[in-house]
MINU-960688 format. One line per field, with one value per residue (C-alpha): x, y, z. Coordinates in steps of 0.05 Angstrom, whole numbers. Layout:
<recs>
xx = X  ...;
yy = Y  ...;
zz = Z  ...;
</recs>
This chain:
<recs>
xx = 2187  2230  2304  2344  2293  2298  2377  2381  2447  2434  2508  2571  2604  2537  2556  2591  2654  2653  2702  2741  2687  2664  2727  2728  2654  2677  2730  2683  2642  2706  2727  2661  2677  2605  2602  2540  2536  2541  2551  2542  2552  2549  2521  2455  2447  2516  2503  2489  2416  2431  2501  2460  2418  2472  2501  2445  2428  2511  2513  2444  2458  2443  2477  2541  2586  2670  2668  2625  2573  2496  2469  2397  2356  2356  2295  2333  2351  2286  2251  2304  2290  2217  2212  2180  2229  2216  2287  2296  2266  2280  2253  2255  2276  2250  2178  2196  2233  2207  2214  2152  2169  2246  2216  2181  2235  2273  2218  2215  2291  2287  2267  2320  2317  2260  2299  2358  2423  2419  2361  2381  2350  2367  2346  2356  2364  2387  2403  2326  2310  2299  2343  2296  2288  2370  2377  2319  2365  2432  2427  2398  2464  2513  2478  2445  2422  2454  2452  2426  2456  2443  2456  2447  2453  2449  2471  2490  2525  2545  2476  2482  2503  2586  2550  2524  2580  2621  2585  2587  2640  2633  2639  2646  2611  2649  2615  2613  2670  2645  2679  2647  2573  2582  2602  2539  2502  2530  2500  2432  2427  2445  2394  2341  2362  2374  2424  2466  2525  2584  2588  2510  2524  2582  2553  2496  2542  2585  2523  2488  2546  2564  2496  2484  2406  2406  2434  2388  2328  2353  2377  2294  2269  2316  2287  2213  2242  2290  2263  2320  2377  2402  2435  2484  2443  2377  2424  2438  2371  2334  2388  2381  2469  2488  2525  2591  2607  2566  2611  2687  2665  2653  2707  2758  2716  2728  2804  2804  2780  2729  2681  2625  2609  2624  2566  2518  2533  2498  2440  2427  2422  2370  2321  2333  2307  2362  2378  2435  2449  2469  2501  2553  2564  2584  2626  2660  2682  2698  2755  2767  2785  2829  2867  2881  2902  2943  2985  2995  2961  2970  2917  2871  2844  2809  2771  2696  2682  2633  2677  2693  2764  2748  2727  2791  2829  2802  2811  2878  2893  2859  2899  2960  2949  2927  2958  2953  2948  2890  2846  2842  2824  2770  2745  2743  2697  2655  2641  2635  2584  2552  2538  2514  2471  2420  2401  2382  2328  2366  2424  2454  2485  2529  2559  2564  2601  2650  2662  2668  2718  2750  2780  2794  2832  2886  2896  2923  2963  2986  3001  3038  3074  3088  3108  3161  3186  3197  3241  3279  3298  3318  3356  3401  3394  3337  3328  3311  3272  3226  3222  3193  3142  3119  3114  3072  3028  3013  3003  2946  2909  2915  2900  2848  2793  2747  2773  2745  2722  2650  2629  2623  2543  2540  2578  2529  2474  2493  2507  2431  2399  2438  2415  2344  2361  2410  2440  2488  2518  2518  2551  2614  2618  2611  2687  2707  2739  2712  2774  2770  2715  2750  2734  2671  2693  2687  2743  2740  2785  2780  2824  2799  2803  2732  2700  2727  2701  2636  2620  2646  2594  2537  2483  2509  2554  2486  2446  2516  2517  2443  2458  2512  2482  2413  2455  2504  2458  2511  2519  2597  2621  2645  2719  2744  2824  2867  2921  2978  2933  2913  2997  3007  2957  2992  2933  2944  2884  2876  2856  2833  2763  2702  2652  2589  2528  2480  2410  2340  2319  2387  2400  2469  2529  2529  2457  2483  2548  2504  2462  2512  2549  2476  2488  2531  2525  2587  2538  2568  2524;
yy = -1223  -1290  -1266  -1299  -1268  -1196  -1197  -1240  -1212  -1158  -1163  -1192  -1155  -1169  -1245  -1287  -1335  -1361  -1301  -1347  -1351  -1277  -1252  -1296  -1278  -1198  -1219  -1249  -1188  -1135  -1165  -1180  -1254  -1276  -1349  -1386  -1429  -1437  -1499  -1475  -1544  -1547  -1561  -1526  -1461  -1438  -1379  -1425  -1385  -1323  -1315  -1345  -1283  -1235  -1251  -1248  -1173  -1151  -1170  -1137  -1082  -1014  -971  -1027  -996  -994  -1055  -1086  -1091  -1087  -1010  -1052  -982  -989  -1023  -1083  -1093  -1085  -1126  -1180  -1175  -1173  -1233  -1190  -1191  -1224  -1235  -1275  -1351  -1383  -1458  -1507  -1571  -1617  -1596  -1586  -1640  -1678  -1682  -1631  -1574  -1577  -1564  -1499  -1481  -1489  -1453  -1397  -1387  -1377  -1315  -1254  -1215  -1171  -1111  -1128  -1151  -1214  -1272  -1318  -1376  -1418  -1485  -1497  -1568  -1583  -1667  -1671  -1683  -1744  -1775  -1752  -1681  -1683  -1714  -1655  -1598  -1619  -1592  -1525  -1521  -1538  -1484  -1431  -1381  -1311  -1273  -1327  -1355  -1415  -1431  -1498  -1502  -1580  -1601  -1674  -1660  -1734  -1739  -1695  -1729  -1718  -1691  -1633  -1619  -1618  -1561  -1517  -1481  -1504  -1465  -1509  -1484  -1489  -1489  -1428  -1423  -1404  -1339  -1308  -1337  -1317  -1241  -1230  -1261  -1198  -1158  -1180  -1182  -1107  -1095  -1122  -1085  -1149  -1157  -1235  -1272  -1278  -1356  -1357  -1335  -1384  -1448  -1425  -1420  -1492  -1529  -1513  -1549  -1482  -1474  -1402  -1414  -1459  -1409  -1355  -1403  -1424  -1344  -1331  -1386  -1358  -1283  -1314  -1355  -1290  -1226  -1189  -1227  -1292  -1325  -1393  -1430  -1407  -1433  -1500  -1516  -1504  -1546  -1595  -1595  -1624  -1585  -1586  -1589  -1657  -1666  -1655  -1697  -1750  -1748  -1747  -1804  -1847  -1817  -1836  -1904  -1893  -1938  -1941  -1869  -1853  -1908  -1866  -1816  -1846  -1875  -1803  -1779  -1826  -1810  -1737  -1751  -1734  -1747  -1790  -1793  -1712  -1724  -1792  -1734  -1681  -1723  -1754  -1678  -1665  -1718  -1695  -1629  -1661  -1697  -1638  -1601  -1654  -1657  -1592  -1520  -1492  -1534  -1497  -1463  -1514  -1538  -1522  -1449  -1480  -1476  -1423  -1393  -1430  -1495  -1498  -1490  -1543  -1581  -1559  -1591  -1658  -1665  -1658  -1709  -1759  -1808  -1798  -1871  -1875  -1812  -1843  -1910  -1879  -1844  -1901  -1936  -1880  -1878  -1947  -1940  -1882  -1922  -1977  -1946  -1911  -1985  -2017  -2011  -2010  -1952  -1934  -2008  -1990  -1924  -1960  -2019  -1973  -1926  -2011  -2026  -1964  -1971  -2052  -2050  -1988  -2028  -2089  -2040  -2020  -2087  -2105  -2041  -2059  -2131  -2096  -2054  -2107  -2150  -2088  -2079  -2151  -2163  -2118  -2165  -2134  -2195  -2228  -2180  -2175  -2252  -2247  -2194  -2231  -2303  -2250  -2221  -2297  -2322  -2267  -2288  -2356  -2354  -2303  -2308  -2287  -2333  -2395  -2440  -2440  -2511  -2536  -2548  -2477  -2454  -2505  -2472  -2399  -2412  -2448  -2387  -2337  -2380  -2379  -2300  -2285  -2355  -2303  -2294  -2354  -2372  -2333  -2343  -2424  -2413  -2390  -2419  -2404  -2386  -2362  -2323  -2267  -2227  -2197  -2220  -2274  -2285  -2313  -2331  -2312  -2338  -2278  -2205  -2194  -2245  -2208  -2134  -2163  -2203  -2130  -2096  -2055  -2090  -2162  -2165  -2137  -2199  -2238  -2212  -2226  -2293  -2305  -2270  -2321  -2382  -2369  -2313  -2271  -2209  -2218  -2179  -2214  -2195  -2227  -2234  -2261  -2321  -2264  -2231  -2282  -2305  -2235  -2243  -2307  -2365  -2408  -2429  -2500  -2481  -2540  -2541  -2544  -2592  -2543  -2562  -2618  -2605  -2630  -2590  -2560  -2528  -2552  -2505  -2488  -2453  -2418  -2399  -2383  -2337  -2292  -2274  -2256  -2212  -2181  -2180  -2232  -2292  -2310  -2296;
zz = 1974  1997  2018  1960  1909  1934  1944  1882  1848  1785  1770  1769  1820  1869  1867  1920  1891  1823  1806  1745  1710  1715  1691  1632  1610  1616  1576  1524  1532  1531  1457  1428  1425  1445  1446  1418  1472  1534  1589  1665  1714  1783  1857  1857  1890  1869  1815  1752  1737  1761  1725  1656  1662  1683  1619  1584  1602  1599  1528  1500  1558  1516  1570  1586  1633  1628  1673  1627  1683  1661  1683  1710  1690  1613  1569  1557  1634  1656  1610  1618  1700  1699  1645  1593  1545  1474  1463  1528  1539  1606  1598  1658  1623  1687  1662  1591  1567  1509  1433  1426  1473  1437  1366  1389  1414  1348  1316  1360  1356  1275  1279  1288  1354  1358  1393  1437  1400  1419  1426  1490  1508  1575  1591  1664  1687  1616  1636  1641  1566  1539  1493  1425  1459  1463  1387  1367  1404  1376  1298  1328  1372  1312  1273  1310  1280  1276  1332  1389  1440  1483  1553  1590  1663  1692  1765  1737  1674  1665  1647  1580  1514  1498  1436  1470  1522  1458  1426  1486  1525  1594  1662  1723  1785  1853  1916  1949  2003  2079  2092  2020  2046  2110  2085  2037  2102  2149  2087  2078  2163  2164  2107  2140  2201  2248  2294  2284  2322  2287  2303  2274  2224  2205  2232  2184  2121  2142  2157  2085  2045  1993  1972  1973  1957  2017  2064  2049  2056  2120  2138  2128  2169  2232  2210  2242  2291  2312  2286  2324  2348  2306  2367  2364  2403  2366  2306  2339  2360  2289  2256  2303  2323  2389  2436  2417  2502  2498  2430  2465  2533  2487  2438  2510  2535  2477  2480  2546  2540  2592  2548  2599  2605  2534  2518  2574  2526  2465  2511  2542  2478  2451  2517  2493  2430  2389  2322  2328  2253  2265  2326  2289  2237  2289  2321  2260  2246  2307  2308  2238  2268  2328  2270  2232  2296  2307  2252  2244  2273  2201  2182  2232  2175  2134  2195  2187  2218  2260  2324  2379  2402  2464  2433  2379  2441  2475  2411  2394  2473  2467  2396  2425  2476  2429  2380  2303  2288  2350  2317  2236  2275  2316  2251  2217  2255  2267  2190  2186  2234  2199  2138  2170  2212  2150  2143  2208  2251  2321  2292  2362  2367  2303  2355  2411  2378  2341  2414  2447  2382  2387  2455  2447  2379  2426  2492  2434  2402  2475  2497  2435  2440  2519  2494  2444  2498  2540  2493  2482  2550  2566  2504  2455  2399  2358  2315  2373  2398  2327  2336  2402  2388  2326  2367  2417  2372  2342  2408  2415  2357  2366  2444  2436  2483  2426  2373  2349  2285  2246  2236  2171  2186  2201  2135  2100  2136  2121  2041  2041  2077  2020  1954  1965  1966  1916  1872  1845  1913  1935  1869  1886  1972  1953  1929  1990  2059  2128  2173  2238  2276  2311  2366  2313  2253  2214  2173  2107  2044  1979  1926  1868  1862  1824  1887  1934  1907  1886  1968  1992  1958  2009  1989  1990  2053  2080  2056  2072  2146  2153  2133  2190  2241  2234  2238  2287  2330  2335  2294  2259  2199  2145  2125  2062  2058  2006  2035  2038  2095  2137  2135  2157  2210  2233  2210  2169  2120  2072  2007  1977  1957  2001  1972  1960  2000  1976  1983  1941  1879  1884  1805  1775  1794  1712  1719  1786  1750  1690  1729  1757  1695  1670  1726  1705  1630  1618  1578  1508  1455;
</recs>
């Protein structure tokens, strides 16, 4: 038998977390106040199922102990575990969901319980029905009848009617916390008469994300791989983690600024064969934990128990030495990276550009930092002082080495490539003003809230981007700032308007306009 179906809980005190909602159905139990239906929601692998049928055998339990747990050993236990029971119906709504499978069910419920008190039925995955199968269900659940009891149990209850949530009382499911996974882990390991690292153990439990289901699954496949010792390193390898040395040498290369080794990092690691997705996500926690450690060692605690003494020590070092302002900035663009990375076909110039970005974006803040201590020192005055280091940090962006203008051809050239894509986004970037290209980004303004969140969406700075980076050859990303910005940033920008590009068989602006409020549902009727 798998390992999460033979140490499957049998009772309420056998399961791990969700203790709330335990002591409120032994409540329910305790005063006979048996609800006729129930709503379980949560991440999968968290107890929904097996609590549903824990319940199920606690309240028709013939031999129900003082606390209120089922005894497992009497008829209606046994029947209930082995799935023999008449008066229990477990029905997978993923593979049972339409209008047809709903009214047996009502017809099998009309019956009274055949010998336990009570007739339960659960319907797992509950969001799968269709919207008839829902409408069919919902006049059985206002009016049950006597003695049954429901219980749905749905991983995306936003899916389920208001209708239905309404006629339910509803349990929400937290993920299982580490310590309690890692616990019924040392358990199971001593059942099965296996030998485990502590640390294996716990990067095991941190790295399957609260699902207890997970864990075990996982716990099983290291059983075959490891029949005798569950090591760290066995651990690290079948989950495919970097080496969290490889992980701190980089994180206090980037720290360091040494740019050029921290970039023979990322190219080592692709002629390993790594899985640089894992590895931006180890690292991204990583500085995670360096920020926590930095703002305060109590927070040592909530850091994933996926680290050694030795390595929170070097951590809790590295923190100290660092700047708050520097580590959220270097996270930052680490994620940024991250997301852009699941879409392109060359992902390890997303890393190296944020570890290249990273270190530029602190030797500014130095030098403007270096420019303010410098005015301080040659002159008390500190209004004069805040007017020199804001005439120095304008001079930087308008002396930048890295700064210069798009041509209007190439703006024209960029907004034709987008509208034989997308007129609906071309539509909304034709009311917009070309700035500045800086450093990497092209700046651009935008005179409207609801332009601005719509160009910043994924999917169409992506085609956006695309756009840019075919006319100029460059890759730039496109940062869209109202006037008030770019003042604070020291450039000034004309917003008059920019005559929209001429070109044959062009449609009139109204059918461009036209098309994206179709868009978005916004045509009068």
């Amino acid at each position: 038998m798998v390992i999460y179906r033979k140490y499957r809980p049998q009772k309420f005190s056998d399961l791990s977390g969700q203790e709330n909602i335990i002591k409120i159905l032994k409540g329910a139990i305790k005063r006979k106040k048996i609800g006729h239906a129930y709503l379980f929601s949560g991440p999968r692998g968290v107890g929904k199922t097996t609590v549903a049928r824990i319940l199920s055998k606690a309240i028709n339990c013939e031999n129900l102990g003082k606390d209120f747990e089922p005894c497992g050993k009497c008829r209606s236990c046994l029947e209930i575990t082995s799935g023999a029971s008449l008066d229990f119906t477990e029905i997978d709504a993923a593979s049972n969901r339409g209008i047809d499978e709903i009214r047996q069910l009502r017809e099998g419920v009309g019956f009274a319980p055949a010998k336990n008190m009570y007739k339960v039925v659960i319907l797992d995955e509950a969001h799968m029905l269709t919207k008839e199968a829902f409408n069919a269900f919902l006049k059985t659940l206002e009016e049950p009848p006597e003695r049954t009891i429901f219980i749905l149990a749905t991983t995306e209850i936003f899916k389920l009617p208001a209708t239905i949530i309404s006629r339910c009382q509803r349990f929400d499911f937290a993920r299982i916390p580490v310590d309690q996974i890692v616990n019924h882990l040392e358990y199971i390991i001593k059942q099965e008469n296996v030998s485990a690292e502590k640390q294996a153990l716990e990067v095991i439990a941190a790295n399957c994300g609260g699902c207890l289901r997970d864990t075990l699954s996982f716990l099983e496949q290291m059983l075959l791989i490891s029949p005798e010792n569950i090591t760290l390193a066995d651990v690290q390898k079948t989950l495919g983690l970097p080496d969290q040395k490889i992980i701190h040498e980089l994180a206090e290369k980037i720290l360091q600024k040494d740019t050029v080794r921290a970039i023979q990092f990322v190219s080592e690691l692709l002629d390993g064969g790594k899985d640089l997705s894992v590895f931006v996500s180890s690292l991204i926690a990583y500085f995670r934990g360096l920020l926590m450690l930095n703002i305060s060692d109590e927070l040592s605690g909530i850091l994933d128990q996926n680290y050694t003494q030795e390595e929170l020590s070097q951590m809790n070092v590295l923190a100290q030495q660092s700047n708050r302002n520097v580590l959220t900035s270097i996270m930052r663009k680490l994620i940024e990276a991250q997301d852009k990375m699941k879409f392109s076909d060359f992902p390890h110039v997303y890393l190296e550009m944020a570890i290249a970005e990273s270190s530029v974006k602190d030797e500014l803040t130095k030098e403007n930092k270096d420019d303010k201590n410098i005015d301080r020192d040659g002159d008390s005055n500190k209004e004069d002082v805040s007017e020199q280091s804001q005439k120095n940090i304008e001079n930087k962006v308008e002396n930048n080495a890295c700064c210069s203008e798009l041509s209007k051809e190439q703006w024209d050239a960029i907004l034709i490539d987008i509208k034989k894509k997308n007129h609906s986004v071309h539509a909304f970037l034709s009311s917009c003003i070309p700035v500045k290209i800086l450093n990497n980004d092209l700046l651009i303004f935008v005179k409207h809230k609801f332009h601005k969140e719509r160009l910043n969406t994924q999917q169409n700075k992506i085609l956006i981007e695309s756009a840019i980076s075919s006319v100029i050859g460059n890759k730039l990303n496109m940062r869209c700032l109202f006037k008030e910005e770019l003042d604070s940033m020291g450039i000034e920008v004309n917003d008059a308007p920019v005559e929209s590009v001429k070109e044959e068989n062009n449609v009139e602006s109204e059918d461009v306009l036209s098309e994206a409020l179709k868009m978005f549902e916004c045509v009068e009727e």
